[in-house]
N, C-alpha and C positions, 0 to 999 in steps of 0.2 A: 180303552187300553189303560189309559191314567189312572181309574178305576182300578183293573186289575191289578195293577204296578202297587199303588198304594195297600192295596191287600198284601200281598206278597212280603213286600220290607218291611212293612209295620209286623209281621208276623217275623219276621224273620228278625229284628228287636228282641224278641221272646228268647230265643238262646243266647245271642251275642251278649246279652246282659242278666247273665247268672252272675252277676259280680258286681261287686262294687267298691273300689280299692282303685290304688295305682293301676294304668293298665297294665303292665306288665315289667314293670319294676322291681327288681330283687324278687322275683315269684317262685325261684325253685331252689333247692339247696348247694346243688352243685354251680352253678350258675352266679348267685352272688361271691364265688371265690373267683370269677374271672370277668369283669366288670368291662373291660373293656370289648365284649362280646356278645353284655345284656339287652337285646333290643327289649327298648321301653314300650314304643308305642308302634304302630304302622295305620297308615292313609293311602287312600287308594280311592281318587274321586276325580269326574269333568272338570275339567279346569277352567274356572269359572273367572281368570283374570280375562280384561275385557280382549277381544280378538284371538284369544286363545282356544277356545270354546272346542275345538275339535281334536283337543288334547288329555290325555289322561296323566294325571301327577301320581308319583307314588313316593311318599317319606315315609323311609325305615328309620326311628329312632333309635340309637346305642350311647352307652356309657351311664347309665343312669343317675339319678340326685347327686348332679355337678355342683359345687358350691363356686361361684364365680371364683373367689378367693386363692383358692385350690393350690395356687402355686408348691413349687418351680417350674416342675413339669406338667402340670395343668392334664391337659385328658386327650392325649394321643391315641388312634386306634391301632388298633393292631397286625403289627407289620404279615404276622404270621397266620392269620388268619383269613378266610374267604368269608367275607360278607355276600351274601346272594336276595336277589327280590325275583321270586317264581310268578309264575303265571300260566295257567290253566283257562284254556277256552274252546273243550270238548265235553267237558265233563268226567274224566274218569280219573278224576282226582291226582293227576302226574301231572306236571310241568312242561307243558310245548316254549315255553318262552322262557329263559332263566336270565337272568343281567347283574355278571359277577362283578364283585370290586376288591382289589388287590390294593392295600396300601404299601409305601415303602417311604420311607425315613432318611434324614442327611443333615449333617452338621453344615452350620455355615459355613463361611470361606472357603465353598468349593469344597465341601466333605470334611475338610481340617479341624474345625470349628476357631468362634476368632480367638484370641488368645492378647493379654496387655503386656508392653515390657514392663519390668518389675526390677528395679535396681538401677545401678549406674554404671558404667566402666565395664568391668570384666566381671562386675557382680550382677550386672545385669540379665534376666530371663525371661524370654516370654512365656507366659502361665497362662492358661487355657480357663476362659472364662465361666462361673457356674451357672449362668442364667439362658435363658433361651430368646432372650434379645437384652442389646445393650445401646440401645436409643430408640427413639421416637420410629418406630417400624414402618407406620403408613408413608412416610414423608420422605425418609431418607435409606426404606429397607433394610433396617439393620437386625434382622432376624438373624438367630445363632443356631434355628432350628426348622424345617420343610418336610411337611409332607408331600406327597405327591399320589397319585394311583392310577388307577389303568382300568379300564370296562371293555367285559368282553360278554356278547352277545350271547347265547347258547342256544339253539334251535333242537329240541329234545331234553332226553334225559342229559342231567345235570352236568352228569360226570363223563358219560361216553357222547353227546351229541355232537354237534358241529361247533363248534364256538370260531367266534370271529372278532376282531378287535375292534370299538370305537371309536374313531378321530373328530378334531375338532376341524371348523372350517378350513382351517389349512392343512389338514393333514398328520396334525400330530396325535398318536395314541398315548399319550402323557398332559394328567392334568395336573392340576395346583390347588391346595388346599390351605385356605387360610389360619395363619396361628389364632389360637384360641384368646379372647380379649381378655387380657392380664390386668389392662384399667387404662385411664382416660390418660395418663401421663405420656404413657406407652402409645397412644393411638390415638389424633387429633379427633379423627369423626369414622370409628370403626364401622359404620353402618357404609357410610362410601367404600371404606376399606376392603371388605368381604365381598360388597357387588362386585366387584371387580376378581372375582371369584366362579362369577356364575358364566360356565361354559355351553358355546352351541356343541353340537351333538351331528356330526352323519352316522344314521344308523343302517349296518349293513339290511338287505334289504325293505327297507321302509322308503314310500316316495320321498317324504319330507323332512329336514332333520327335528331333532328336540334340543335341549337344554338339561343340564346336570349342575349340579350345588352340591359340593359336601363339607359341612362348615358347623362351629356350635352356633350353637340357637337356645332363644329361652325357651323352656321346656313350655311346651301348649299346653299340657293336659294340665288341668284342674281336679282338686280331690281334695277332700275334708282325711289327710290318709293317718296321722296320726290315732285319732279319735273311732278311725272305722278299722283300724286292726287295733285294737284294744274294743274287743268286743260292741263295736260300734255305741260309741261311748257319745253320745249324743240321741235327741228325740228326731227320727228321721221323717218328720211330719213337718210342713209349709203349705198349711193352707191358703194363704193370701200372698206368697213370696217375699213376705216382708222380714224371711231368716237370712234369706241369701246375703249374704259378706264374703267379698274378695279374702276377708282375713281369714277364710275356712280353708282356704286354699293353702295346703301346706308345700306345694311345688311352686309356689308364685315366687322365691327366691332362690329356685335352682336352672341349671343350663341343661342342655342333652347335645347330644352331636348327630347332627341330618345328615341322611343319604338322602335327597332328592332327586328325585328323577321325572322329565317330563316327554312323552313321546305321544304321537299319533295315535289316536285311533284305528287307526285300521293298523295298524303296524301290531297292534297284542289280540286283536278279533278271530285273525288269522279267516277259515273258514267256518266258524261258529256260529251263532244265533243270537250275537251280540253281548253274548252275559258273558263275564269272564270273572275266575276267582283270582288271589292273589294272597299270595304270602311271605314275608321275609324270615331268612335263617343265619344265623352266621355258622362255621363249621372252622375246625382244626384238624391239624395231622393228630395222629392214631400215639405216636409218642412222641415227647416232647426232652431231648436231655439236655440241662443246664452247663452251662460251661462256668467250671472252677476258676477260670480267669478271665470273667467275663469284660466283655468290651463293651461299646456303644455298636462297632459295626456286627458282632456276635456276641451275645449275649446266651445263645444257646443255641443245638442241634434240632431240627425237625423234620421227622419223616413217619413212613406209610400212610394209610390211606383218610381220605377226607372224614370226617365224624363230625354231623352233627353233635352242637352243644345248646344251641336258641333258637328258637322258633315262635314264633308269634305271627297271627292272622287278627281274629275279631279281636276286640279288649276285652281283658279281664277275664281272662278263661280259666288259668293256669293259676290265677290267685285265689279265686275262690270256686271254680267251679272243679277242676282237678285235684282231687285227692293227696294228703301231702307224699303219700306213700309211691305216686303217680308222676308228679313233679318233673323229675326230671327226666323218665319216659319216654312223656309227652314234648318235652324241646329236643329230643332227638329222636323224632317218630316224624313221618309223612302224612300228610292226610289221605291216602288211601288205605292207610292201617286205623283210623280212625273209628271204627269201629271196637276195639278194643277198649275205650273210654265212654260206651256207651250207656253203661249204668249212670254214669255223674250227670247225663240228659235227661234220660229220664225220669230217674227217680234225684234230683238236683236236695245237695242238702244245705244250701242257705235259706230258704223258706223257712228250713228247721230250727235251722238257727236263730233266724229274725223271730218266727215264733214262740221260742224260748224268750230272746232277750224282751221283746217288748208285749206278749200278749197280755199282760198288766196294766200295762202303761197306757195299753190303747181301749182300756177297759171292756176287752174281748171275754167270754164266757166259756168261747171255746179254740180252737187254732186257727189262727187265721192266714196259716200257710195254706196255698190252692190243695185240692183234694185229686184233683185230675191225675193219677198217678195209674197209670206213665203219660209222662208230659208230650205227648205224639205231637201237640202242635210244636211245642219245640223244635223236635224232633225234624217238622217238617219246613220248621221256618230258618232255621238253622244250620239241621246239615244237606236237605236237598232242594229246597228253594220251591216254589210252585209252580205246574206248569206253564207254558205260555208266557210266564215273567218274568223270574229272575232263575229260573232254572235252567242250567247249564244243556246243552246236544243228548248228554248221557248223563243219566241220575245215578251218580255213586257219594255216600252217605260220608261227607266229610267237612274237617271245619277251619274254611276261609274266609277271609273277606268276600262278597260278592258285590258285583256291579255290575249295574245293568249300562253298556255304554249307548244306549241310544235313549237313555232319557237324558233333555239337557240340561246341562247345570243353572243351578241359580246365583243369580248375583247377589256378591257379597251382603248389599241394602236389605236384600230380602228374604234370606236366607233363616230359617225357624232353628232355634239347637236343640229342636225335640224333632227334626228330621220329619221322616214320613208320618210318623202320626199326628203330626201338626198342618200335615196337608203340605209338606214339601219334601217333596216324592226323590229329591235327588241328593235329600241327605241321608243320614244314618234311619236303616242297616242298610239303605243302598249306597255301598263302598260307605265309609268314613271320611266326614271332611275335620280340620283342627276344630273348628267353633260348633262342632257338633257334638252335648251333652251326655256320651255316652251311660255318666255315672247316671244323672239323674235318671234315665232311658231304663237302664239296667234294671236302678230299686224297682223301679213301677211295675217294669213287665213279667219280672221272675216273681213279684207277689200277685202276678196277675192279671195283670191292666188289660192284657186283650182278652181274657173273659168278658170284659165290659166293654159299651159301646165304644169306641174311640172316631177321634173328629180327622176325617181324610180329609176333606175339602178346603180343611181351613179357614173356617167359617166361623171358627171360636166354640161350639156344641158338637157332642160327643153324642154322636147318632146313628153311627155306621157299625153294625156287627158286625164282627167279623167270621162268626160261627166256628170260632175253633175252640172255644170251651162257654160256659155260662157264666151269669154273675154268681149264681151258686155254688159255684163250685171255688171261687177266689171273692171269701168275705171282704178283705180289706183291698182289692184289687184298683177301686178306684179312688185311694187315697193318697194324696201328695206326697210319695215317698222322696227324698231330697237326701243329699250329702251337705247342702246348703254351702255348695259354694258353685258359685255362678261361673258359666263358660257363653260365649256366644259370635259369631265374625268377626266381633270390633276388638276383638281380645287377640286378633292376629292380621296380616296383611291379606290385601285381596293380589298381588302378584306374586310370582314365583319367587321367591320359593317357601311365599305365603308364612312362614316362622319367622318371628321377630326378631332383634337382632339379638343375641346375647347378655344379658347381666354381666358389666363391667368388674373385675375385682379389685378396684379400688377406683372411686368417684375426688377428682381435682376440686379440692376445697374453693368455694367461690371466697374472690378477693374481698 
């Protein structure tokens, strides 16, 4: 069975990394105009903190390349907006699980916000403060500004199923979301601050409850991203790893904002065959009209019906393997329309690309984009999983995250960021964990890498074929393709909600 498993997600790599870019950062054009609704990245893996083991975590990243600094108002989500994380565990590409979140907004002092006297005698005014805290917040609560949100269950389609409301151990359907860390002056030890954030979960019916987080976080993903959209402006070759530098990492000084969510296992398997897909979206009303004198409590009108505007599953799909012309489409498409995008699988045009930029460079003769054209293993590791493994009740050709939830997680210690083809069968493409190498995954496999032998066992040698295309047919298949910048476990926490804690925007000068 391990055997199979590892066949299956190692191929299933093959599609998820036709890219290699942010994963899904500013990727469409519509979408970078409404930032507070751009999910960046999503994870969907066994939860591997210790005792937790029979849990599934899923983080939807939104807000993208936060700059700690950001102030005043720093990076609020969006009151008007449904953020959703789907889940499919039949196969036929629709949503049996949906788990919506509603944000909503409040000035301090009980709605009022606080406000200083200002004057003396009868010249005196109270004037409404511009900051969204005005002291040390962890210590003495002095936030001028709250979010809060609400989760609601959905058992079906999204929009007509059953929906049902979340509550925490005692009963409340309202949770609390931490301000965003403004700097160390502001927040003795924001890292206690935020835990104090992390809520249990009764979920309607599941035996047991879960735990929810919705909070900024330093952004996990890692990407050389400058250099790789300016025509991948570096040599993406590390043959002895000795290119890798944290300094490639051009997200290594920005924040993002987590949804995490942790629930049971059997509470998303439903009646399935263990495999379940997964995808997050955020949506808006259909129109949006602005009010000419606008407030903080109304700012503007919103109504008719829900509209997709963000969508992301695997990484990196929508940056380079969707068409620009496609773009935004695809973040307001389903995956059972997924078919519709099925030329960018098959006949995938960053090979072309790469073969342009570097077949020079690598002193090739001739192209050394794979020849396999159409790329059916893709195809088959991608949108319909294989059978017996990671393949869903019902095979409809579409593009999720996939998880297999009965292989189990590995501990942090031992965890490969080259996932299953390193011979650790319960990371990436089975679901996405943070310290899982998507980028580097990506280059290798879209030039080919599973034409050539790859090492399932984990043995260090590359001896297992996988028979879904030849070395002939992907010349450079087995060469060290790299963005050269390093991702791996120790780069994030091994408990929930696993993302670090935030970059401060501003650091207390030491005495």
């Amino acid at each position: 069975m391990k055997t199979h498993v590892t066949l299956l997600l190692s191929a299933m790599a093959a599609l998820s990394t036709m890219n290699a870019s942010a994963s899904s950062h500013r990727e469409a054009p519509n979408v970078t105009r409404l930032p507070a609704i751009d999910s960046t990245d999503f994870y969907a893996f066994r939860s591997y903190e210790s005792g937790r083991e029979n849990y599934v975590t899923f983080v939807a990243n939104y807000i993208p390349l936060q700059d700690a600094y950001g102030g005043p108002n720093y990076f609020a989500m969006d009151p008007s907006a449904l953020y959703e994380i789907h889940i499919d565990n039949n196969g036929d590409a629709v949503e049996d699980i949906t788990f919506q979140f509603r944000f909503q907004q409040m000035l301090g002092a009980m709605g009022s916000g606080f406000s200083l006297p200002i004057g003396e005698g009868d010249n005196q005014k109270n004037v409404a403060i511009p900051l969204k805290n005005y002291g040390n917040v962890d210590t003495v609560g002095s936030a001028n500004f709250y979010e809060s949100y609400s989760i609601s269950k959905v058992s079906g389609d999204r929009r007509t199923g059953t929906a049902m409301p979340l509550s925490d151990g005692s009963g409340n359907e309202t949770f609390t979301k931490p301000l965003d860390n403004i700097g160390e002056k502001s927040f003795t030890d924001y890292e206690a601050y935020a835990a104090g954030y992390v809520h249990d979960l009764t979920i309607p019916g599941c035996d047991a409850g879960g735990k929810v987080f919705v909070g900024q976080r330093k952004d996990p993903f890692v990407v050389n991203l400058g250099k790789t959209f300016d025509l991948v402006n570096y040599t993406p070759l590390d043959a002895d790893g000795s290119a890798q530098d944290d300094a490639n990492d051009d997200l290594a000084d920005k924040n993002v904002t987590s949804i995490a969510l942790e629930v049971p296992v059997s509470c998303v398997t439903g009646s399935g065959n263990g495999v379940i897909g997964a995808w997050t979206s955020a949506s808006q009303q259909q129109a949006r009209i602005l009010n000419p004198e606008a407030s903080f409590v109304k700012p503007e009108v919103n109504g008719g019906a829900w509209t997709q505007v963000s969508r992301l599953g695997m990484p990196l799909v929508n940056e380079v393997v969707i068409g620009l012309s496609d773009k935004d489409t695809f973040n307001a498409s389903e995956p059972k329309d997924d078919g519709q995008f099925a030329d960018y699988v098959t006949h995938p045009t960053l090979p072309a690309l790469l073969d342009i930029l570097f077949r020079d460079a690598l002193g090739a003769s001739d192209n050394i984009a794979p020849s396999n054209i159409p790329r059916t293993d893709l195809v088959t590791a991608f949108l319909t999983g294989f059978p017996g493994v990671n393949q869903l009740s019902t095979v409809t050709a579409s593009e999720m995250v996939r998880l297999n939830t009965i292989i189990a997680p590995t501990a942090a210690a031992e965890q490969s960021a080259f996932g299953v083809v390193a011979g650790d069968p319960a990371g990436f493409p089975n679901g996405r964990r943070p310290g899982d190498d998507v980028v580097d995954i990506a280059l290798r496999v879209v030039m080919g890498a599973l034409c050539h032998p790859v090492d399932l066992d984990g043995d260090g040698n590359a001896t297992d074929d996988l028979g879904l295309c030849s070395p002939g047919d992907a010349p450079t298949g087995d060469q060290p393709f790299s963005d050269l910048a390093p991702i791996d476990s120790t780069y994030v926490n091994d408990v929930f909600p696993y993302l670090l804690a935030p970059l401060a925007g501003s650091v207390t000068p030491a005495p």
